[in-house]
C-alpha positions in Angstrom: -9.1 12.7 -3.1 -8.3 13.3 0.8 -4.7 12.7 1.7 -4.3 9.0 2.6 -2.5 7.5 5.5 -1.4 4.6 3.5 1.2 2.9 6.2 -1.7 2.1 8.1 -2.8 -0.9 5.8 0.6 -2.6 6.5 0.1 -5.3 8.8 3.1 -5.9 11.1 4.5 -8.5 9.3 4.7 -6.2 6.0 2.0 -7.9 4.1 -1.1 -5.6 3.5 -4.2 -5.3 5.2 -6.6 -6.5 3.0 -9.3 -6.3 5.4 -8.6 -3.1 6.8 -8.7 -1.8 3.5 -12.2 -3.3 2.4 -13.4 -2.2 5.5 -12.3 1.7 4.5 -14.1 1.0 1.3 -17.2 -0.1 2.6 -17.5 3.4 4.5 -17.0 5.0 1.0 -21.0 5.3 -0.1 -23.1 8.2 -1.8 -22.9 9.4 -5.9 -20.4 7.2 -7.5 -19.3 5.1 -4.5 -18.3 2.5 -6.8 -16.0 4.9 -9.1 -14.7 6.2 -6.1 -14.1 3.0 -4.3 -12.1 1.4 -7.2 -9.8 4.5 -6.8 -9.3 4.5 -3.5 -8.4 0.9 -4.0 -5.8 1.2 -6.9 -4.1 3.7 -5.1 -3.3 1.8 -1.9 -2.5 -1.3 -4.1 -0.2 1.0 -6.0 1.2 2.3 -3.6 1.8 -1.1 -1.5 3.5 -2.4 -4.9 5.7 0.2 -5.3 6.1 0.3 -1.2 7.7 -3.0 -1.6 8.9 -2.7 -4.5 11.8 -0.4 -2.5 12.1 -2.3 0.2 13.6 -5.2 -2.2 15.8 -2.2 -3.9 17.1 -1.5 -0.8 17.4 -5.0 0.6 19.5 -5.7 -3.0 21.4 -2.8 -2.5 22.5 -3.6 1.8 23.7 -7.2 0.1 26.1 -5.7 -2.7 27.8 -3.0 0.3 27.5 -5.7 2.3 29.9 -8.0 -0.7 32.0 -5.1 -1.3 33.3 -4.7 2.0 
């Protein structure tokens, strides 16, 4: 799989581009579009999960220097 620029599918408001992404997908076509599309899609969902995932480990970890000091 092509490197993927996977910050583009966050929407300003750090939710992700659902849209954006289907769109993407939809231009995905040709011999096992449909094996390839539910790749492409895991990844960037992975990704996103883990994405925010540490943004809230980092947001827990501001709050307790923030306590200590």
């Amino acid at each position: 799989m092509a490197e993927v620029d996977y910050k583009k599918y966050i929407k300003s408001n750090g939710k992700l581009n659902y849209q954006l992404l289907y769109e993407d997908l939809a231009d995905i076509t040709g011999f096992w579009h449909d094996v390839r599309r539910k790749s492409y899609y895991e990844a960037v969902t992975e990704w996103y999960k883990e994405y925010t995932s540490n943004d809230r480990d980092r947001s827990k970890n501001i709050k307790s220097v923030d306590h200590a000091e």
